[in-house]
C-alpha positions, 0 to 999 in steps of 0.5 A: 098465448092460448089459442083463441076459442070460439064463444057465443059472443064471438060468433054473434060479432062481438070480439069477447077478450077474455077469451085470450087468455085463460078467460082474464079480465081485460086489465090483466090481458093488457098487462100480460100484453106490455100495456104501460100505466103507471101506478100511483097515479089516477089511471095513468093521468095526473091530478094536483093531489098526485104529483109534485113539480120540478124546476131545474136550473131555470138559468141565464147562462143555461138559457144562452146555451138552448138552441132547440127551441125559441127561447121566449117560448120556453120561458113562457112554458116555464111560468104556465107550469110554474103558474098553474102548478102554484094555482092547482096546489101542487108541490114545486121544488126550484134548484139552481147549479152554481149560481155564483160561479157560473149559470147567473140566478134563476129567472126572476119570472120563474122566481115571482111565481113562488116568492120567498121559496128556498131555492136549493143550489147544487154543484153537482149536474146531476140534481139526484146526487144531491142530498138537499134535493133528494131530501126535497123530493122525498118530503113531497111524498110523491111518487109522480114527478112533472120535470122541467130544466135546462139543459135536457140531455144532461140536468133534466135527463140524469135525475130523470133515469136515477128517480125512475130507478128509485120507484118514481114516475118521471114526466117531462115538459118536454116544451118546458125544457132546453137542450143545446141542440135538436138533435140532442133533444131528441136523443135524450127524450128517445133515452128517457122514453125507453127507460119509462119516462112518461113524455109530456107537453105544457098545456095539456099537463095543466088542463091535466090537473083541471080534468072537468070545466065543471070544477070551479073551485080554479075556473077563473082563475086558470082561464086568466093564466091561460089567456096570457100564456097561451097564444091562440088557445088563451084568445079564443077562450077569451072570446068565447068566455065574453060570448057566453057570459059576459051578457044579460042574454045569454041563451041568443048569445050562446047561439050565436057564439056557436055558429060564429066564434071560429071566425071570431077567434081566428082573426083575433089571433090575427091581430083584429082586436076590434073584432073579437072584442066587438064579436058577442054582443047580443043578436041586436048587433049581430048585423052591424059585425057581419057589414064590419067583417065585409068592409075587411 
């Protein structure tokens, strides 16, 4: 690296970039530095246009093996992608490793999302050394793909290293996938994060694809998914969405939503129902909640 050079704007304060190597943009300073985004996508973030998803082996005897994580939480991840996946339009391939034999359907939630979906079987643990599948990913013509699977160290993190290896870039749910033991959980994310796999959680992916509460084209639609799937986030949108929209006086109940919805949404969590569904109704009643939440 050059040695830094004095300039006007770093002796007023200002650290001037480009003056660390050979006068380069900051982009290719970052780049020269290691910086790591990947491309083909839309500046390192994921949009509905830009990438598929990618089930794998979403199945009962699979499913007994996953010791990492709650089992019902997982479940519940899987059909948030799923479903938001299918609301976004995005592409999903669903592949199964001897249904018959041994690992039992894939789940029926997971099934319900996308009826009628060929659901491509496999004898091999590795899904890239199939040909089907490799053939479905490639139809997609994608170059970013979101995984998700059972079990992590083996169905999800082989395919994972072999698609990085052919150009793709690969992130993982890391909530919508099971391993067989913490410990191997985190080795195979530690593996798949040292080659170049992108590590990912459920809800941000999905709030990936919405990017702007302005776009309304799936508003509704991705606030009823969320509200059911997603425990304290989904009851305080819930909340907040009746306080702000659900009155004819909207201007009084957005300010009254504002100075009081963290204590609405918090003990709606808590199991008060009444209380949240009682908590925005229009200034007039705002002194009869206040003499509620004293009597608990």
């Amino acid at each position: 690296m050059k040695k830094f050079t004095e300039t006007p704007q770093s002796k007023s304060g200002y650290f001037d970039f480009n003056s660390l190597i050979d006068n380069k943009p900051v982009n290719e300073w970052r780049n020269e530095m290691g910086a790591n985004i990947p491309a083909n996508t839309d500046g390192g973030l994921l949009t509905p246009q830009n990438c598929a998803v990618v089930f794998i082996d979403h199945q009962p005897q699979m499913t007994f093996g996953v010791a990492n994580m709650d089992r019902q939480l997982l479940m519940n991840n899987v059909v948030l992608l799923a479903k938001c996946a299918k609301l976004f339009g995005i592409p999903a391939i669903l592949t199964a490793v001897e249904t018959e034999r041994f690992s039992g359907y894939i789940w029926p939630q997971l099934l319900d999302v996308f009826p009628g979906q060929e659901v491509i079987e496999r004898t091999s643990m590795n899904s890239w050394d199939d040909a089907a599948f490799r053939k479905a990913v490639e139809a997609k013509g994608k170059k970013n793909v979101v995984m998700a699977g059972l079990w992590t160290e083996v169905c999800v993190t082989w395919p994972a290293l072999n698609m990085l290896d052919k150009g793709y870039n690969v992130f993982v749910g890391e909530d919508a996938c099971g391993a067989t033991s913490q410990a191997a959980q985190d080795a195979s994310l530690s593996r798949m994060a040292q080659a170049g796999v992108v590590r990912m959680t459920t809800v941000p992916t999905v709030l990936e694809f919405q990017r702007d509460w302005a776009r309304r084209e799936h508003y509704d639609a991705l606030m009823e998914i969320l509200k059911e799937h997603t425990g304290a986030y989904g009851a305080a949108s819930n909340t907040l969405t009746r306080c702000c929209t659900t009155r004819p006086n909207r201007q009084k109940n957005v300010r009254w939503c504002r100075k009081n919805h963290t204590e609405v949404s918090a003990r709606s969590t808590a199991g008060s129902g009444h209380i949240a569904d009682t908590s925005c109704r229009p200034a007039a009643n705002v002194k009869r909640h206040h003499s509620v939440r004293r009597l608990r």
